[in-house]
N, C-alpha and C positions, 0 to 999 in steps of 0.2 A: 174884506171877506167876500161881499158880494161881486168881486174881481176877480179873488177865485176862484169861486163856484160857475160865476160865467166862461173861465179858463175851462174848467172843467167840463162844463157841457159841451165847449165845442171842439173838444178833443178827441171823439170819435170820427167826427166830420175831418179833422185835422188826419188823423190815421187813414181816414177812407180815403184822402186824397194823395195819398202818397202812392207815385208807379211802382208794382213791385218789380223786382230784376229778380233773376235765379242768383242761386247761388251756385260755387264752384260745386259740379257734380264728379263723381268720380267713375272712373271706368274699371270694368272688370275683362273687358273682351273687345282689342280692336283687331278693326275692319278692313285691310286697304283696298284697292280702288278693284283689284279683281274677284274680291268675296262683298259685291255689295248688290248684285242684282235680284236675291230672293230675300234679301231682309224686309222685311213688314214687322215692328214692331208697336203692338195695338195700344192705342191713346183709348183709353173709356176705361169706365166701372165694373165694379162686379155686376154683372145683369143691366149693364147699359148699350151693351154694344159698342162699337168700334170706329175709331178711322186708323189707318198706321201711318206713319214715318217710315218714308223707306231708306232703303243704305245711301240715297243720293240727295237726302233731303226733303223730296217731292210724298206731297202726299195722298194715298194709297188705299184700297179696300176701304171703302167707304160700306160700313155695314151697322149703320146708325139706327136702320131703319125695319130692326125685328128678325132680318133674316141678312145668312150669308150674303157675302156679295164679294167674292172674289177677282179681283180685275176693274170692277165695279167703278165708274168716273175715272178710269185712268188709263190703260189700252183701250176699253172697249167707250169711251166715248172723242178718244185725241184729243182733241184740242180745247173742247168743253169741259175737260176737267178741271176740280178746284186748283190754283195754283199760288205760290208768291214770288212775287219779283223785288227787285232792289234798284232804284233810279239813283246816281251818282253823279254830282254836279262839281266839278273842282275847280279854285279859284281863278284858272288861267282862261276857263269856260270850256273847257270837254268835258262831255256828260257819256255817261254808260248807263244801258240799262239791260238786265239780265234776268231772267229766271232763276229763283233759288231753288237751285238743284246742281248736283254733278253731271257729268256728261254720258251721253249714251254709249252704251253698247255698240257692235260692230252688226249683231244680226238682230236689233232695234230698227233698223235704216232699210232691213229687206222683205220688204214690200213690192209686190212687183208694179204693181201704179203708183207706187209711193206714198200710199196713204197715212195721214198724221196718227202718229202713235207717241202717246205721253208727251204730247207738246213739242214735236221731233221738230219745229220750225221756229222754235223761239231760242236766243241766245243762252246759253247758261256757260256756267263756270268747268273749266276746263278740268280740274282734281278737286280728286273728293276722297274722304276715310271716312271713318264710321266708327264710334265707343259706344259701346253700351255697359249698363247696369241696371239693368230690369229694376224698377219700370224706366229708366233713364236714358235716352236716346241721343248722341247729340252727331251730325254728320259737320265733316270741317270742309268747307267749300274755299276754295281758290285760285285765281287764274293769273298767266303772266302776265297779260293785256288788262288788267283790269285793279285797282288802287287800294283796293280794300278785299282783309280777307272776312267769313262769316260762319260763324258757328249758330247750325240750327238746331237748338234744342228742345226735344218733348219728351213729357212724362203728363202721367195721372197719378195722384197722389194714391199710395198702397202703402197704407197699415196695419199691422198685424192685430189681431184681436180687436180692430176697429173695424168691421164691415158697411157701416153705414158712411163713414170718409175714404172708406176704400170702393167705396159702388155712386159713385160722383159723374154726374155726364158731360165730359168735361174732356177736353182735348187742351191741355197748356203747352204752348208755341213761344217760342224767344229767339231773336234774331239776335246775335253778339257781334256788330259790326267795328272792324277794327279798321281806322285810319292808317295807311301803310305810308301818307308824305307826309313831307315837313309844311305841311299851308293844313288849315279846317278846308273839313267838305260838308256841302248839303248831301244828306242822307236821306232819301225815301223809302221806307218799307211798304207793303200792300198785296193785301189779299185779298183774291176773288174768289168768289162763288158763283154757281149758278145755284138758282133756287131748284133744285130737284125733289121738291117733296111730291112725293108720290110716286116720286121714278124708281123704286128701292133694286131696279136690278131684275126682278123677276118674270116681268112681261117684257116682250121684248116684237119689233117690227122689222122685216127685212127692207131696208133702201132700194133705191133703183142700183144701185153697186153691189147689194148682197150681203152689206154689211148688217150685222146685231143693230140695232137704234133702240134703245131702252124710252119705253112708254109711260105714261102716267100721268105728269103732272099736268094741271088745267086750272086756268085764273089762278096762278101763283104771283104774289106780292112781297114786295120788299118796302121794307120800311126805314128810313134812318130815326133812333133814338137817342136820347141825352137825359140819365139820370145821376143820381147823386156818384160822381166818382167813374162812372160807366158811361162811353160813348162805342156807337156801333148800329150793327144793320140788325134787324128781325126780319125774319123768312117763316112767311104764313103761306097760307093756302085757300081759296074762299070755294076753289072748286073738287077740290081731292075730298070726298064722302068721309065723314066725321067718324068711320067705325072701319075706316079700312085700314091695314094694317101698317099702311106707308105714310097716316098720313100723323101730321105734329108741327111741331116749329124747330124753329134752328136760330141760333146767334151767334154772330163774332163782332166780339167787342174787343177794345183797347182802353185801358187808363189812362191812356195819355192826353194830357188837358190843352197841349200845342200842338200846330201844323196836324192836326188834324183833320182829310177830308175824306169824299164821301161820292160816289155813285151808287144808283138805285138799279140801272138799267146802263145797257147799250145798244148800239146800234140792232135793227135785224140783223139775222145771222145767214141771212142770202150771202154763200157763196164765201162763208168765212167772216164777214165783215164784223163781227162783234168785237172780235178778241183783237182784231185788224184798229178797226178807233178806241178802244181802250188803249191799245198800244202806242197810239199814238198822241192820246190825251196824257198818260203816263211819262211817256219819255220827254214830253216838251219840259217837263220843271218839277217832275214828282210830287206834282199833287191835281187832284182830280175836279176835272169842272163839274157839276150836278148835274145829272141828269135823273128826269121825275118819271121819262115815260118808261112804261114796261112794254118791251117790244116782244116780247114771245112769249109760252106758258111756262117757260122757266129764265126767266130773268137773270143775268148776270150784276152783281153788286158787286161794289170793289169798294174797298176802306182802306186807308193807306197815313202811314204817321213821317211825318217828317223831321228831323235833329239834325242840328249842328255838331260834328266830329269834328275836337281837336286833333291836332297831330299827333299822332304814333298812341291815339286815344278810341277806346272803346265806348261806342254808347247799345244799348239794348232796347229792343222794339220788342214787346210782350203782346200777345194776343193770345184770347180764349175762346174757344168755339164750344155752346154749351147746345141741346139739344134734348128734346120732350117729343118721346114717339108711343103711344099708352097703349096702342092696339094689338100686344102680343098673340098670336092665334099658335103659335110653336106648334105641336104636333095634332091640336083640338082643332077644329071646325069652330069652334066657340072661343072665343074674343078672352082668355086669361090673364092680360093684363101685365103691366111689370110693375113691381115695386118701387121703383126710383121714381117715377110719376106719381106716386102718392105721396111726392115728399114737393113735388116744384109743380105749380099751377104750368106753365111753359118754359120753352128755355129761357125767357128775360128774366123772368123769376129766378130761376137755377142759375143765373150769373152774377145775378144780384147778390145771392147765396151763397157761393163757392166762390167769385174769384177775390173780394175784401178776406175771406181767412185764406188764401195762399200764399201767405207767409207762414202761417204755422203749419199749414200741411204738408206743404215742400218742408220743412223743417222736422216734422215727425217720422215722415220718409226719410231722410235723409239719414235720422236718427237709424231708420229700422237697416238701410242698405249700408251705412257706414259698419255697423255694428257687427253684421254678416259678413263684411269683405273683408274686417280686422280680423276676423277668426282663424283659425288654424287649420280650416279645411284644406285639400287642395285646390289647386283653381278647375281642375274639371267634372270635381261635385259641384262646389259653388256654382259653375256655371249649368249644368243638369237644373239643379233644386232651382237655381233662381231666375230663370229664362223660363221654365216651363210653367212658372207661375201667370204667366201671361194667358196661359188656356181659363182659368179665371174670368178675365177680363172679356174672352173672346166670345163670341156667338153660341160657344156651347154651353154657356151656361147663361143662368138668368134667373130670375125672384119672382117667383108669385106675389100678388098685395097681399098677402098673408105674411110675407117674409117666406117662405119655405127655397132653400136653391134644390134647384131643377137643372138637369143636364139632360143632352143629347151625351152620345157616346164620343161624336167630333161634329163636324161641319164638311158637306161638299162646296164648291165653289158659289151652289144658288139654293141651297137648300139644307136642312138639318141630318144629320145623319145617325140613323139609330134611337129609336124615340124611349123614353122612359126612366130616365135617369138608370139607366141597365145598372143591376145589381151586380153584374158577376163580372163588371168591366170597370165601373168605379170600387170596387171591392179594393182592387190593386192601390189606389193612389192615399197619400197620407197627408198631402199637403192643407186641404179642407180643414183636418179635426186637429194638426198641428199650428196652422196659422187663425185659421178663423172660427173656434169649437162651437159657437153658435149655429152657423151654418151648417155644420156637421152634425150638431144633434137636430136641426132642421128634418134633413134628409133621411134619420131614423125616425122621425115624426111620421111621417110617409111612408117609409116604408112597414112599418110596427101598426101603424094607425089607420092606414088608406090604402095600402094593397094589398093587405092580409086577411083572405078569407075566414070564416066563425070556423075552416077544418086545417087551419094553419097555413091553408098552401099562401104564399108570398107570391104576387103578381111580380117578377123580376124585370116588368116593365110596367112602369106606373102610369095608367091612363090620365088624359084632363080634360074636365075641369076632376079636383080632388075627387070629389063625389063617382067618379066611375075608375077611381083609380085601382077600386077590386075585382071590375069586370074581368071575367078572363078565366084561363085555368093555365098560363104558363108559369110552372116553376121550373127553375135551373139550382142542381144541388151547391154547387159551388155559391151561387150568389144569395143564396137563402143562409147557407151556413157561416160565410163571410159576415152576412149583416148581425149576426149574432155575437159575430169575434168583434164587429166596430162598435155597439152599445154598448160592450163593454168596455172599450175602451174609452168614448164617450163619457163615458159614466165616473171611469176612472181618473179622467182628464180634467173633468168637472166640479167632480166631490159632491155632485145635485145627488143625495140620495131620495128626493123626493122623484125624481126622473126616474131611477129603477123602481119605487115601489105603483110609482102610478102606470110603469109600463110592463112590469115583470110577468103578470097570465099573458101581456101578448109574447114574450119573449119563449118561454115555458111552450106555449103553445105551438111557435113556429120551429122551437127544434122538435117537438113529440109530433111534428107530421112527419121526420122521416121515421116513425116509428111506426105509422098506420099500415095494415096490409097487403105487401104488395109495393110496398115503400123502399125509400132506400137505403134503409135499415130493418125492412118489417120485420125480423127476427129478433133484431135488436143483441146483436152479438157485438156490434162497437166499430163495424165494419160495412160501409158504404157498398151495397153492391144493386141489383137490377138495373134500371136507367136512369140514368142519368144526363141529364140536359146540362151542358156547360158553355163557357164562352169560348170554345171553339164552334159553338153553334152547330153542334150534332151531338148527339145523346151517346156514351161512351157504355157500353154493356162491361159490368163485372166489376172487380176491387181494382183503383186503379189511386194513386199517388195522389194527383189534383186535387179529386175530392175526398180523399181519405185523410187530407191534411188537415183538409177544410175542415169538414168532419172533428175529428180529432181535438182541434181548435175553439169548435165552437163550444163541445161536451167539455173543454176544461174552462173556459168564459162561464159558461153557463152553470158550472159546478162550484166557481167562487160568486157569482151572483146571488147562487140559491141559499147557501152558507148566509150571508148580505140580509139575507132577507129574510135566515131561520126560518128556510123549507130544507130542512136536513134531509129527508126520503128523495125528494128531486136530487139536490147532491150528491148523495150515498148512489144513485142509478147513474147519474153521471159520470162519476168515477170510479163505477165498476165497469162502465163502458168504455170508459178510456183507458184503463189500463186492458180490457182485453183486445183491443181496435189497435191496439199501440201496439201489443204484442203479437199479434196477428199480423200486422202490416211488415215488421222487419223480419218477421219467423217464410213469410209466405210471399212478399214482394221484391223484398229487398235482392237483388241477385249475387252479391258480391260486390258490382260497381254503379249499382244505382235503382232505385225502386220502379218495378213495372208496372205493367196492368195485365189481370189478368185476364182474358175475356171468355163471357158466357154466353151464353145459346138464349139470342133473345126473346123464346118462347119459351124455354124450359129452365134460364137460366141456371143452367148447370155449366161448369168448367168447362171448355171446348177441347177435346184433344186433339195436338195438333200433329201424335203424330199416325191419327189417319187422318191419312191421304184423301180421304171422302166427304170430309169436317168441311163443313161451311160456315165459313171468317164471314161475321157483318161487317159490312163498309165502315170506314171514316173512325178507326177507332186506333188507338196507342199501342198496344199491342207491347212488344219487347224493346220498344222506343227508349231513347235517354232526352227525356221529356226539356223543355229548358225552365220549364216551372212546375218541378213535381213537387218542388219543399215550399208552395206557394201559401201553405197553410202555417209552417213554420215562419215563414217571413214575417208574416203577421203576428203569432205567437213572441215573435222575440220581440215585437215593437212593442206588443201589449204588456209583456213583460210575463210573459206565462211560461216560461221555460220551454223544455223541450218536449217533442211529442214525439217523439222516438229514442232512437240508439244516438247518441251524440255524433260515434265514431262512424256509423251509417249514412249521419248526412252530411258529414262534410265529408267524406267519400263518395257521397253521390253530386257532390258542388263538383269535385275535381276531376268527377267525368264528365259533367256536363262541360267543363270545360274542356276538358282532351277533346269528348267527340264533338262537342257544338261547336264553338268556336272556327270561325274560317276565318283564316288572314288575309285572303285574297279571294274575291268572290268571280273574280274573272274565268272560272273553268267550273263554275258551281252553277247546276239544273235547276230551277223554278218555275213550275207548269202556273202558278200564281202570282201574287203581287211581288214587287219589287220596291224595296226599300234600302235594300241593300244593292249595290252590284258594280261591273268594274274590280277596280282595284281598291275596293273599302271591305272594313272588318266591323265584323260582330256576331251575337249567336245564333245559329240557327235555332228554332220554334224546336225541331225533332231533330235526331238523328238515330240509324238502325243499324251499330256495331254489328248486330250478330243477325242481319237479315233484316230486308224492309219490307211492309206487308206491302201487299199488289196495292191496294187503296186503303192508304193511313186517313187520319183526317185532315180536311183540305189545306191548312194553312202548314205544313210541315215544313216547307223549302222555305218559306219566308221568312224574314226579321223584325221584329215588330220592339220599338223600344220599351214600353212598358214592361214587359216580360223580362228583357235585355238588364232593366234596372231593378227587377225583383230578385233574379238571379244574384248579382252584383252585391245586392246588399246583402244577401244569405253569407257569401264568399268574406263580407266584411266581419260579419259575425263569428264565422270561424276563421277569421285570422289570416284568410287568402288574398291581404292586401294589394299586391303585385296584381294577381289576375282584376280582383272587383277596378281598378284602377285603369286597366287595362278596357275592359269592357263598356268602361261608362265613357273614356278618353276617344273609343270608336267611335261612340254615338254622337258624340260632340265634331268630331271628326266631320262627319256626314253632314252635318248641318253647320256647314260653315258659311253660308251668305254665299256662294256662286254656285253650292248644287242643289240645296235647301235652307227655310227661312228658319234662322237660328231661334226663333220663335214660335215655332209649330211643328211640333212630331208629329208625324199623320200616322195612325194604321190605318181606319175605317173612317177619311177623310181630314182635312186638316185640324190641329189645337185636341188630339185624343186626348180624353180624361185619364186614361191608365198612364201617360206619361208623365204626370206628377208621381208618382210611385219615387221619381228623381227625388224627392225630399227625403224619401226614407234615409237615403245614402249619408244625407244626417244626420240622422237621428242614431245609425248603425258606428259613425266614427266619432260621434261624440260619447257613445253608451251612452247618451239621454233615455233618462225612464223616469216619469213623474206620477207620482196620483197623487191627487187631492184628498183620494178617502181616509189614506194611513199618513198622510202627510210625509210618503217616499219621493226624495230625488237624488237620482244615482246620474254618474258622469263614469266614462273611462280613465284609470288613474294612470294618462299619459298627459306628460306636461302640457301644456299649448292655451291657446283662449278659445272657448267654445261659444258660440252663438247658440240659444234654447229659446223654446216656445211650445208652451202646453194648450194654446187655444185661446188665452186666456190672457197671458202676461208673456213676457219677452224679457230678455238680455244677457247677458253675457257669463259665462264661468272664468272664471282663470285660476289655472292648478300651474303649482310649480312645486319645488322641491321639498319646500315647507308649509305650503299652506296653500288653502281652496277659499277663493271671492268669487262669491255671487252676487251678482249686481241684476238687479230689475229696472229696466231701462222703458218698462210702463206695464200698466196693471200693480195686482196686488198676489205675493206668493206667500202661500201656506207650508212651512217644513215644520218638521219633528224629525226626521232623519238624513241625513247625508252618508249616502256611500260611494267609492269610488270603487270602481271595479265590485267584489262580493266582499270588500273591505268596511263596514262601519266606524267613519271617522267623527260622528258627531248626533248626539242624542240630545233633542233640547227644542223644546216649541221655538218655534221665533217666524214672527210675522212681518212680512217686508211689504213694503210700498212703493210707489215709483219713486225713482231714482235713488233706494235704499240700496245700501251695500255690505254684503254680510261676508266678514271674514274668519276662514276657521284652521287652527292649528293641524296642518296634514295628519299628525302621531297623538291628536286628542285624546283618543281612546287605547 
């Protein structure tokens, strides 16, 4: 007995010591060697920041450290970027030693002094491809001269309704080195760093050559560690100021318990020489002599593993680069912190943490992406919804130690772009409240709780620290009346009725400001009109579609809430306003092929007539436009499951023009006094188009393409049954972002990783007819055969409908039904409570 007990005890130590290896990951989307120059596909957490993997291997946008960093350690420093190499010793005694990476580009090399770009003087591997499966990365590196081939694979664990294993700081690297002779080889793997803390990209010094030199770090230290199961470098800093936003720790460890060695330092870097005797400590025998001294304020360490490969045999080099940066300052002057630092004292800590459970993280991922790729979608939803997941992960978002997620609207190259968690531009996207519903009733926390004034007005841009997040007097109608339609859904996705009743006077509150004087409803007829502030960033005079959706939308959310809550008088005004707002808008907007706006005299706001000739049009406004997201309030409505807010037959009439007139096949003969995201010979929709006349000055973004919008559309078109077109439109977009004209990883409108390009999930939610609430215990499916992938915020897994019968499988979390419908069919009435890995199966003709 007390033999086994002692067996026992030292069986966690037994598991700690075991190296983990990846497992077979799967691909959704490859790469070959001519779509692989803009892929960046980002390694980090929700709210940890980034490094990426790029389509060659080499890795990229180093944006670890609080703020964008585009380029960052990899053009803009050559040859001092982090890198890994691979040393190859074969039994005859020829050794190779190589950069793991693909080979360059043709206008990588043109430089007119030739200056080092991305390591442009080190050996690398002649071919390369590229598979991904968000978050799954893996590039297949190869050369004819050279004895072994190499699959580099990285992910960061992303789980659904786990946000705390899905927000991990944590970059996980796997070298898959295959033996290509008949004899074993010594294998070396090894990566370098330089210590750059403090250099985050943002200050920068010009050389005597003119080039960028990124500033910062001072008395930075490297350290070699060995604790239980973990061997590797720590990267501190004794001189980077303890409150500045660059400054933290860094780790890269290995498990591996042989041939493992170690550099702290290298030579000075007069004239290149660093990277010059590294290379050549490296290549005599693949493994590294010690060296203690720190020769610059950013020291190079290099850690490097060494294995025996059998013949025509695979072995795996794992390494984890974890990192702790706590100084977020995002768009405050004031120091706010990230969440993920209140969880790891530093990075050794957070390795210690996270790399013994990656086995079961990579395993629960794997569970979520296998389970997704099974489905029945097409491949160019799947690919939309689950590539753009990655905006998540990247720079534009990130956690207060409150837990609250906070977003920019995207990311420029060095900086954040669009402060506030903008309401009327994450309004659009679904992916939050569908994958992670915590986070998403976070973000109505904020905005219900911290930027809503005592006279309703909604700050549509949230200041920080919280506490000033009500300063201000900016409302946007669109992004006020959206946040109304998301608590609801929140709420519905939830089943917390304690969350509507502890939030329902702010809710109440924020729609009866457009009721105030002078409002944009002050009449309170059901119909949106004076000014209106929206996310085209100019204020649209008069009744116009956008916000009248919105609108629309939010009085019928707000009218089943009030019911919720037995405020029946709130209700009862609700839904006398919505049906007159509703009848109003098809009676008086709609024109036969699509809903206008109709614009007013932004002094007297009366109807403008246009046909005197003497009438003065305000700028920047819609006018008799065929908008590309006039039903952007329906969009939402159908996901919430609120039916319709109009004529049925109006708005998918109004989808099929916006396809006639928006859509361009070919954007090569098409005008854009604006941005460009489209152009060439690629397709997608235009923002506006003016069938019967364009005003002298519409509002600004008209000629442009912006995907968000692209993929709002699309799902509208799925909804009514315009499968060809929505297919069509999303397969563009995907198009565009194919790895050699953009990174299949970041839809940019207002900079790279836009938040409204998650909107991509919808397209989900629209081909599955997923529709859950937890309040009445409904979940509805589309009753077309296939396997569907779901997820309410909460729990995850699969449907599968066939001829005779509906399985529901919860493949984690816990789900509440009492009804199943398929299409407006009710096939099954009956409490039943599932559990992870429960599987409920129910006779299609039940009922």
């Amino acid at each position: 007995m007390k033999t086994n007990m002692l067996w026992l005890a030292l069986l966690p130590t037994i598991i700690w010591a075991q190296e983990w290896t990846p497992s077979e990951w799967p691909s959704l989307k490859h790469y070959d060697e001519n779509h692989l120059y803009h892929i960046a596909l980002p390694l980090g957490g929700i709210g940890t920041g980034t490094v990426s993997l790029g389509g060659r291997g080499e890795l990229r946008d180093w944006e670890i450290m609080n703020v964008p960093a585009k380029g960052y350690s990899t053009v803009t420093t050559g040859n001092n970027a982090p890198f890994f190499a691979i040393h190859v010793a074969e039994q005859e005694g020829n050794s190779h030693t190589a950069l793991l990476s693909g080979p360059l580009y043709d206008h990588e090399y043109l430089h007119y002094e030739g200056r080092p770009v991305n390591h442009h003087g080190l050996p690398r591997f002649g071919t390369c491809s590229f598979d991904a499966a968000y978050p799954f990365g893996q590039a297949r590196l190869s050369d004819k001269d050279l004895p072994v081939e190499v699959v580099v694979k990285g992910f960061n664990p992303l789980i659904p309704a786990d946000a705390e294993n899905s927000g991990l700081p944590v970059a996980v690297l796997s070298y898959e080195v295959r033996n290509l002779t008949d004899q074993p080889m010594e294998v070396s793997v090894c990566g370098s760093i330089r210590n750059f803390i403090g250099k985050d990209g943002s200050q920068y010094v010009h050389d005597w050559k003119g080039d960028f030199i990124p500033v910062g770090a001072k008395d930075n230290r490297n350290e070699y560690r060995e604790t239980d199961g973990l061997r590797g470098i720590y990267f501190f800093s004794n001189g980077v100021s303890h409150d500045h936003p660059a400054y933290g720790t860094m780790a890269l460890v290995t498990q591996a318990t042989d041939g493992v060695s170690y550099r702290l330092s290298s030579t000075a870097d007069s004239w290149s020489n660093a990277i010059l005797d590294f290379w050549d400590d490296f290549s005599a025998d693949g493994e590294l002599n010690v060296v203690h001294q720190l020769t610059d304020q950013d020291p190079m360490a290099s850690l490097s593993v060494k294995k025996t490969i059998r013949p025509h045999a695979t072995e795996t080099f794992s390494f984890f680069l974890t990192w702790c940066f706590p100084n977020r300052k995002a768009w405050s002057e004031t120091v706010v912190g990230n969440y993920y630092c209140t969880k790891f004292k530093d990075a050794w800590a957070a390795a210690e943490n996270i790399v013994p459970r990656m086995p079961s993280l990579e395993e629960e991922t794997l569970r979520f992406v296998n389970a997704f790729l099974s489905s029945s979608y097409p491949d160019e939803i799947k690919e939309a919804a689950l590539f753009n997941l990655s905006v998540l992960r990247s720079q534009t978002v990130f956690r207060l130690p409150s837990g609250h997620l906070m977003g920019w609207e995207g990311v420029m190259d060095r900086f954040g772009s669009c402060q506030g968690s903008c309401t009327h531009v994450w309004n659009y996207e679904t992916a939050t409240a569908f994958l992670f519903g915590d986070l998403a009733r976070s973000m109505r926390d904020v905005e219900f709780n911290y930027a809503t004034k005592e006279n309703g007005l909604m700050n549509f841009r949230a200041a920080l620290p919280l506490t000033e997040a009500s300063k201000g007097n900016a409302a946007a109608a669109d992004g006020q009346m959206g946040c109304i339609m998301k608590f609801y859904r929140e709420w519905q996705l939830s089943g917390d009725s304690r969350f509507l009743s502890e939030n329902w006077k702010q809710v109440k509150k924020v729609l009866a400001y457009a009721w105030t004087t002078g409002g944009w409803d002050g009449n309170e007829d059901g119909v949106m009109e004076g000014s209106q502030h929206n996310t085209m960033d100019v204020n649209y005079f008069g009744p116009n579609p956008q916000m009248g959706f919105w609108y629309l939308g939010a009085l019928r959310a707000a009218e089943e809430m009030a019911y919720a809550m037995n405020d029946k008088a709130f209700a009862k005004k609700c839904h006398r306003l919505f049906n007159q707002g509703s009848r109003w808008m098809d009676e008086q907007l709609f024109n036969g092929e699509y809903y206008i706006h109709r614009i007013t005299d932004p002094k007297t706001f009366e109807f403008i007539d246009f046909s005197d000739n003497t009438a003065s049009v305000p700028d920047y406004q819609l006018g008799e436009g065929c908008l590309v997201d006039q039903l952007v309030g329906q969009y939402m409505a159908h996901i919430c499951g609120l039916g319709y807010l109009a004529d049925k037959e109006h708005v998918r009439k109004a989808l099929e023009s916006v396809m006639k007139y928006n859509y361009v096949n070919d954007f090569s003969r098409h005008f854009n006094n604006m941005r460009s995201y489209a152009m060439g010979n690629e397709s997608g929709l235009l923002m506006a188009s003016w069938p019967k006349g364009r005003l002298k000055v519409p509002f600004p973004y008209f000629a442009e393409v912006m995907t968000g919008f692209e993929y709002c559309a699309a799902t509208g078109m799925l909804y009514e049954g315009m499968t060809e077109d929505a297919l069509r439109c999303i397969k563009a977009i995907r198009d565009r972002h194919n790895g050699a004209k953009r990174n299949p990883f970041s839809e940019p409108e207002c900079g790279h990783h836009y938040a409204r390009s998650m909107a991509s999930w919808s397209a989900i939610i629209a081909w599955s007819g997923f529709h859950y609430s937890a309040i009445d215990g409904t979940i509805r499916f589309t009753d077309n055969p296939g396997t569907y992938f779901w997820s309410n915020g909460y729990a995850w897994g699969t449907c599968t409908i066939n001829a005779s019968a509906v399985s529901i499988k919860v493949l984690k979390g816990d789900l509440k039904i009492k009804k199943i419908y398929l299409g407006d069919k009710l096939i099954h009435k009956k409490d039943v409570d599932l559990n992870e890995n429960d599987e409920y199966r129910v006779d299609k003709h039940g009922l």
